[in-house]
PDB file with SEQRES, HELIX, SHEET and CRYST1 records, atoms N, CA, C and O in Angstrom:
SEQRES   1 A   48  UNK UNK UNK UNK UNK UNK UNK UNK UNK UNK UNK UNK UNK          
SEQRES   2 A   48  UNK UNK UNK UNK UNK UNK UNK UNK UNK UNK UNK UNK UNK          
SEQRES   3 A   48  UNK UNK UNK UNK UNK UNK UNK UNK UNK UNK UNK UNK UNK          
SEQRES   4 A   48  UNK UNK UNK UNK UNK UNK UNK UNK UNK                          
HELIX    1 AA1 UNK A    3  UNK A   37  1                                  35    
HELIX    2 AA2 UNK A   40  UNK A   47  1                                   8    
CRYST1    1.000    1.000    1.000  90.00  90.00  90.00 P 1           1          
ATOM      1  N   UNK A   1       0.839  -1.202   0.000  1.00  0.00           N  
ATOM      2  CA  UNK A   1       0.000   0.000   0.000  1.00  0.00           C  
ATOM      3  C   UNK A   1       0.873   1.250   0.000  1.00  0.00           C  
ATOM      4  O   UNK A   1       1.566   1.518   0.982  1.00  0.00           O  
ATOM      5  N   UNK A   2       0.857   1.735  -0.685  1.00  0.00           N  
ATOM      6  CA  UNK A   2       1.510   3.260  -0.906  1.00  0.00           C  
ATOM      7  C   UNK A   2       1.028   4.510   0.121  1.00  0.00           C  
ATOM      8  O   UNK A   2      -0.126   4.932   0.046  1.00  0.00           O  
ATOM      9  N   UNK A   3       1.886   5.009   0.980  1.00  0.00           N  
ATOM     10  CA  UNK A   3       1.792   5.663   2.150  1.00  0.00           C  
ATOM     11  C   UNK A   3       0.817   6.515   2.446  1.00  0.00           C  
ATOM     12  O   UNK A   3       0.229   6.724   3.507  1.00  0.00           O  
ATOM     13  N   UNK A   4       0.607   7.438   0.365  1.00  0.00           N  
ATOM     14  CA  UNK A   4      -0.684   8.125   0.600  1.00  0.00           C  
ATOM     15  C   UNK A   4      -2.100   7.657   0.539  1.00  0.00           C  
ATOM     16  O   UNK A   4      -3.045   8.378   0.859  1.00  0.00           O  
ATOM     17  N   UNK A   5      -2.236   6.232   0.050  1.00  0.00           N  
ATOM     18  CA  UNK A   5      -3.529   5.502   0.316  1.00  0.00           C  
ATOM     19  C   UNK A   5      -4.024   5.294   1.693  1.00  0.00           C  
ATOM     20  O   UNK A   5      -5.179   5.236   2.114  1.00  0.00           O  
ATOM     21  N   UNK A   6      -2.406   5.154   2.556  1.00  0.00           N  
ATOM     22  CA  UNK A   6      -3.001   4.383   3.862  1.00  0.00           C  
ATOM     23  C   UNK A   6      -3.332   6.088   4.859  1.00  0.00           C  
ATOM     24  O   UNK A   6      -4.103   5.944   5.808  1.00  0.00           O  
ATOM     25  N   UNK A   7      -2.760   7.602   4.623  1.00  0.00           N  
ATOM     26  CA  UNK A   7      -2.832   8.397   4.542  1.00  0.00           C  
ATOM     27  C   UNK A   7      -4.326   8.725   4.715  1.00  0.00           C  
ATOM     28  O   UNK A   7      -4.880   9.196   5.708  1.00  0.00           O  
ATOM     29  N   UNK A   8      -4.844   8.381   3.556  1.00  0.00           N  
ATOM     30  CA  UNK A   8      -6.472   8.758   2.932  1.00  0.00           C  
ATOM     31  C   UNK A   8      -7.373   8.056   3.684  1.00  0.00           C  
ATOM     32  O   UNK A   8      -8.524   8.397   3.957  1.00  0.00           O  
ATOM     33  N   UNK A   9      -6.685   6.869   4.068  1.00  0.00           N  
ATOM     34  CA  UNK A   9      -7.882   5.703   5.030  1.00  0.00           C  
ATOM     35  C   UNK A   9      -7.611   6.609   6.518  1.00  0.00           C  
ATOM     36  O   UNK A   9      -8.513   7.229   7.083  1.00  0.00           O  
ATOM     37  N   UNK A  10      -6.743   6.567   6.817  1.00  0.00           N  
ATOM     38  CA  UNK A  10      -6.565   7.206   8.293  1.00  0.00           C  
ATOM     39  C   UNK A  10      -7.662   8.860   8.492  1.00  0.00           C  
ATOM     40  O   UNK A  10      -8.302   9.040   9.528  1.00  0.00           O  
ATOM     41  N   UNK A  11      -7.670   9.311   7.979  1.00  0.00           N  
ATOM     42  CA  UNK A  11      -7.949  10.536   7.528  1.00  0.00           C  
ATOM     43  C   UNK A  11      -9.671  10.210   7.243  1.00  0.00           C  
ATOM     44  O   UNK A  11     -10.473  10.951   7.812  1.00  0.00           O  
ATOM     45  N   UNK A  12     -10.127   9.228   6.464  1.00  0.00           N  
ATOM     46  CA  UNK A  12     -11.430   8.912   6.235  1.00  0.00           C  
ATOM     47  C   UNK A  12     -11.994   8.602   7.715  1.00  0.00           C  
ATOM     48  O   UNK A  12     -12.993   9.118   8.217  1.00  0.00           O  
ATOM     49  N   UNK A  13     -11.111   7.618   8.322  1.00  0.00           N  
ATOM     50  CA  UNK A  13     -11.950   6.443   9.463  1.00  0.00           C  
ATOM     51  C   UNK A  13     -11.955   8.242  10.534  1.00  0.00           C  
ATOM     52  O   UNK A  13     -12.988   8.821  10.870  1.00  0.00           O  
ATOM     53  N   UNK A  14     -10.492   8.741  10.843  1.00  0.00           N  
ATOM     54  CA  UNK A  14     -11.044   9.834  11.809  1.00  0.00           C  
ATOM     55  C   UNK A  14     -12.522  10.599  11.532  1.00  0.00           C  
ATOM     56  O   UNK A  14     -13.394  10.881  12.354  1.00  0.00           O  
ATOM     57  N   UNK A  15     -12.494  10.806  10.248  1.00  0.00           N  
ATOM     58  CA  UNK A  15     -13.826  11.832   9.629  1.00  0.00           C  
ATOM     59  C   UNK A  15     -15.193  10.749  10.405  1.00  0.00           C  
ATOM     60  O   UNK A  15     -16.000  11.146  11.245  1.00  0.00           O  
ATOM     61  N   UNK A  16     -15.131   9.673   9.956  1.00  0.00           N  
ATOM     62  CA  UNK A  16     -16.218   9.025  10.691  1.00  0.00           C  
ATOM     63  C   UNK A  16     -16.233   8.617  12.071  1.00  0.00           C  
ATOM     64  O   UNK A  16     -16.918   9.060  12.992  1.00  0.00           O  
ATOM     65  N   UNK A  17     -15.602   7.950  12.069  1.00  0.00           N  
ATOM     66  CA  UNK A  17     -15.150   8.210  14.106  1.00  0.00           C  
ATOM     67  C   UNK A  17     -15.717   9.388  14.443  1.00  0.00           C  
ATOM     68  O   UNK A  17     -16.818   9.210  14.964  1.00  0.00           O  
ATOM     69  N   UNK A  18     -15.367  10.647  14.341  1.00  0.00           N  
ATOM     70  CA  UNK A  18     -16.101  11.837  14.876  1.00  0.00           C  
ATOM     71  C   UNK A  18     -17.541  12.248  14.218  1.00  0.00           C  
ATOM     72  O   UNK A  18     -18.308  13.066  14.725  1.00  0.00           O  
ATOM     73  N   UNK A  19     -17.707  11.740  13.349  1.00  0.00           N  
ATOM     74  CA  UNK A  19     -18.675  12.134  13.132  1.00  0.00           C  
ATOM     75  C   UNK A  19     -19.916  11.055  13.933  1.00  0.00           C  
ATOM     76  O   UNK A  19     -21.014  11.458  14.315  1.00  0.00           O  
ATOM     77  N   UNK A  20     -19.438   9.699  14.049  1.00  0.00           N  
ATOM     78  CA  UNK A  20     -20.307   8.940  14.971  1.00  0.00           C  
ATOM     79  C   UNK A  20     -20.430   9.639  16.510  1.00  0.00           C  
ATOM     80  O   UNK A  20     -21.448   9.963  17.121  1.00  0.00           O  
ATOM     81  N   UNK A  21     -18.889   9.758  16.936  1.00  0.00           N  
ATOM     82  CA  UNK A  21     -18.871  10.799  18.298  1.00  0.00           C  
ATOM     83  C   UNK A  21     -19.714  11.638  18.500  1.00  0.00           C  
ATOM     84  O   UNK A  21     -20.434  11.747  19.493  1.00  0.00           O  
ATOM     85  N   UNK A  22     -19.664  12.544  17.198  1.00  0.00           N  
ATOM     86  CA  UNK A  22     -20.815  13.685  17.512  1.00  0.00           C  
ATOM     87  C   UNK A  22     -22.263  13.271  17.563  1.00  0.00           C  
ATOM     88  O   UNK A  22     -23.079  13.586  18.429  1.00  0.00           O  
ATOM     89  N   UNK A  23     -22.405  12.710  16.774  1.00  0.00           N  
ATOM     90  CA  UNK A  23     -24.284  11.899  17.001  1.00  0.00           C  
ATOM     91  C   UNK A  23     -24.480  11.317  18.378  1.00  0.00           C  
ATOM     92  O   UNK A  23     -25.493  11.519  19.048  1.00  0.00           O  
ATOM     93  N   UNK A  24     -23.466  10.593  18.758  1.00  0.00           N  
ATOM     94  CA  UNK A  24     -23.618  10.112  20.006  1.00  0.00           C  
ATOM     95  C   UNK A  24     -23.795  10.927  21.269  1.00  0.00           C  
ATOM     96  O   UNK A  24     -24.568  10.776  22.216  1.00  0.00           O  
ATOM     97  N   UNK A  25     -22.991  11.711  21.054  1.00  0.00           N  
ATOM     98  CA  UNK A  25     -23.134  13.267  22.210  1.00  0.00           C  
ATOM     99  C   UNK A  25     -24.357  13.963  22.145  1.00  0.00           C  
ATOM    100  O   UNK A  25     -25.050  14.233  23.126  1.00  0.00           O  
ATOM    101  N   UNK A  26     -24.670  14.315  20.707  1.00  0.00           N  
ATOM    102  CA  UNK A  26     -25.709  14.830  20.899  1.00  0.00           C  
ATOM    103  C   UNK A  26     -27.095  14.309  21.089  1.00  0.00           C  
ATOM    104  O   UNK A  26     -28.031  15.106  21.156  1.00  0.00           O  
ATOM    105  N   UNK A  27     -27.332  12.689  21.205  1.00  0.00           N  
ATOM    106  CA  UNK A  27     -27.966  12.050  21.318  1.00  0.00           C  
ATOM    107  C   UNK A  27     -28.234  12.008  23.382  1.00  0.00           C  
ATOM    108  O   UNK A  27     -29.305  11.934  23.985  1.00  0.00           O  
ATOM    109  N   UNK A  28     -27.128  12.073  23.831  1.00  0.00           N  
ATOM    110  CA  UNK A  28     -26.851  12.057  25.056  1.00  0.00           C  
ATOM    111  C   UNK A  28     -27.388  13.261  25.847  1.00  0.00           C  
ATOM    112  O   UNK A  28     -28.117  13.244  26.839  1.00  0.00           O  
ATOM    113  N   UNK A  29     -26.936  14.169  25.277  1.00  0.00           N  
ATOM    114  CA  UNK A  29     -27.454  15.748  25.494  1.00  0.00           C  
ATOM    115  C   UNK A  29     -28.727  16.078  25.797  1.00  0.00           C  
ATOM    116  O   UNK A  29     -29.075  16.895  26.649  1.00  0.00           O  
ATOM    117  N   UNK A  30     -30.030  14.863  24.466  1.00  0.00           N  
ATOM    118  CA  UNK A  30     -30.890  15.052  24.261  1.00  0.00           C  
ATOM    119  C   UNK A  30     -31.612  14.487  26.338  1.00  0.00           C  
ATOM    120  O   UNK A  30     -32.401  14.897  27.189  1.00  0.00           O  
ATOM    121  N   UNK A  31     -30.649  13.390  26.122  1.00  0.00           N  
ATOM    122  CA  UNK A  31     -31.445  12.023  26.912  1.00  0.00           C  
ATOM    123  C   UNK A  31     -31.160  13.235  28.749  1.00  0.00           C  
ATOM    124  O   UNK A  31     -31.827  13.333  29.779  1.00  0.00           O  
ATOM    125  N   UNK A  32     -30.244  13.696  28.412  1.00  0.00           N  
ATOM    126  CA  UNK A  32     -30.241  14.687  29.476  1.00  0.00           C  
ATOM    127  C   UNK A  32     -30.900  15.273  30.235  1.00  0.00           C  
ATOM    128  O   UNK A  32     -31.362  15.185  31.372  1.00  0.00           O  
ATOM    129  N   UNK A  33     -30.854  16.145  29.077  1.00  0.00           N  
ATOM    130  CA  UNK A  33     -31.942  17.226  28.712  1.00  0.00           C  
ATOM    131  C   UNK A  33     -34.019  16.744  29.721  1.00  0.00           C  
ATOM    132  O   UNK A  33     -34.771  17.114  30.622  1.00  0.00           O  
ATOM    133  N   UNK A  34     -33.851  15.631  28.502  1.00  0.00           N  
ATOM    134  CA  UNK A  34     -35.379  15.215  29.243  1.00  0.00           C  
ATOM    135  C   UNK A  34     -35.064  14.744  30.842  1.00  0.00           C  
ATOM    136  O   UNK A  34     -36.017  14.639  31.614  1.00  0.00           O  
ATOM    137  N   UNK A  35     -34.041  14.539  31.185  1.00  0.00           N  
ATOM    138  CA  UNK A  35     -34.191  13.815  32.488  1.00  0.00           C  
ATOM    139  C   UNK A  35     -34.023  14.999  33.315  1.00  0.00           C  
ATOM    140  O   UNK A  35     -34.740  14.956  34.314  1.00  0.00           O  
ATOM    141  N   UNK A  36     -33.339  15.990  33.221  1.00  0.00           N  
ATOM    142  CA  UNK A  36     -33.416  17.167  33.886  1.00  0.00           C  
ATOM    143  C   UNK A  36     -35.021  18.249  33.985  1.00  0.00           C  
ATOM    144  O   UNK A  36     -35.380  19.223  34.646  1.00  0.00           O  
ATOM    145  N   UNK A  37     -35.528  17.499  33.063  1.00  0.00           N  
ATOM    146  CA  UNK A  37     -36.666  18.100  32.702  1.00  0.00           C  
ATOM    147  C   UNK A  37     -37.956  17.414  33.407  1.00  0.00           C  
ATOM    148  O   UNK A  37     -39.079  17.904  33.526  1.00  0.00           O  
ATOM    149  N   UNK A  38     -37.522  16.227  33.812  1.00  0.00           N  
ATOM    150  CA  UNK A  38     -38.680  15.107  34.494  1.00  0.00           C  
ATOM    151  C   UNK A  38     -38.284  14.914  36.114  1.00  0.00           C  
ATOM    152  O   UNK A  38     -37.152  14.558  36.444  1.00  0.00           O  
ATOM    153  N   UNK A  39     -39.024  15.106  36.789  1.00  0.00           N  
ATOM    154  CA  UNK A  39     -39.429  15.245  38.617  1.00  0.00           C  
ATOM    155  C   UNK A  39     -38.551  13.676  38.885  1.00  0.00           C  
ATOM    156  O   UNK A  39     -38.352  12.867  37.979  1.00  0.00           O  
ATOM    157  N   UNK A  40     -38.345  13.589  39.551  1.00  0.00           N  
ATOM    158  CA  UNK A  40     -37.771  12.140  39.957  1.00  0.00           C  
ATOM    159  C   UNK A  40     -38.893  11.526  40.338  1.00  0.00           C  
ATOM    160  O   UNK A  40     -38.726  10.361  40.696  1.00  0.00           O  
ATOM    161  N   UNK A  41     -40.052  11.965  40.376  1.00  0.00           N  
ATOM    162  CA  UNK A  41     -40.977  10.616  41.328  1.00  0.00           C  
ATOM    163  C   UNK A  41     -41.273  10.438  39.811  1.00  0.00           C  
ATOM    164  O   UNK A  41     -41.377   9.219  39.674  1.00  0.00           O  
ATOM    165  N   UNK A  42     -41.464  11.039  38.585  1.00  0.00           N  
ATOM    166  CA  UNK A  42     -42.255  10.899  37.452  1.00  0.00           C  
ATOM    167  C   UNK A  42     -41.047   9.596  37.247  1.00  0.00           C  
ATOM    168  O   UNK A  42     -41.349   8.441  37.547  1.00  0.00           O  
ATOM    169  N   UNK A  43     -39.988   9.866  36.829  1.00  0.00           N  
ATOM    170  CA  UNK A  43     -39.004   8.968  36.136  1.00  0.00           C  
ATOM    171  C   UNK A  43     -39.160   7.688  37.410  1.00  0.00           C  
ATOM    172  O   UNK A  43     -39.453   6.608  36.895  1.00  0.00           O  
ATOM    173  N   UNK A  44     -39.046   7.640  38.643  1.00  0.00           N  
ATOM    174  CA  UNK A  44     -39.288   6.113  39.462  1.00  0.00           C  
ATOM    175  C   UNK A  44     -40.400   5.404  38.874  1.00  0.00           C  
ATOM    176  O   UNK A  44     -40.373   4.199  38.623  1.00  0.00           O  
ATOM    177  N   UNK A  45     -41.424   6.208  38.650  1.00  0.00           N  
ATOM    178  CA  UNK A  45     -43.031   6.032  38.394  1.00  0.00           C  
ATOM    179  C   UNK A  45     -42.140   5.174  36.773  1.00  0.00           C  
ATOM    180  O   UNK A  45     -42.764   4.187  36.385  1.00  0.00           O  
ATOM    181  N   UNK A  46     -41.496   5.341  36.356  1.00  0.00           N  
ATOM    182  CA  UNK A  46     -41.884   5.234  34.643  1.00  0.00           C  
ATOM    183  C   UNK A  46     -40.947   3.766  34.432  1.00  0.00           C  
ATOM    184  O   UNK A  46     -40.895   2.752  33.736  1.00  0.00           O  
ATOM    185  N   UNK A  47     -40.500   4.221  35.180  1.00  0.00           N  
ATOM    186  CA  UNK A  47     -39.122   2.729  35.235  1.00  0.00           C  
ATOM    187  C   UNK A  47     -38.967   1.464  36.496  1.00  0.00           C  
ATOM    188  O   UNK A  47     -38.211   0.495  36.566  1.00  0.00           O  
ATOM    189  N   UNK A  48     -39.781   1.849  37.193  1.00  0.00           N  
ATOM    190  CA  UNK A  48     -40.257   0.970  38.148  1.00  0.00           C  
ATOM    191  C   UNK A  48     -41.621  -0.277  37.758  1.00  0.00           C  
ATOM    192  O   UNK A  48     -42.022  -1.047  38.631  1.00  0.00           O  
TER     193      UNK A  48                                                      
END                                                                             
């Protein structure tokens, strides 16, 4: 493999790696978000 192919793969997989990272965070953010937003007896009530 010629240095700038393996170059281009390294460079691709980071681009997706972060770009999964970021979905994931902001997915997290979301799940947050609602739990900061819900009473604790509501969330015992929902998962109990």
């Amino acid at each position: 493999l010629p240095s700038t192919n393996a170059v281009e793969l390294i460079k691709l997989f980071r681009g997706r790696v972060r770009s999964i990272l970021d979905v994931d965070y902001n997915a997290f953010k979301a799940i947050v978000a609602t739990w900061n937003q819900e009473s604790e007896k509501s969330f015992l009530r929902q998962w109990s």
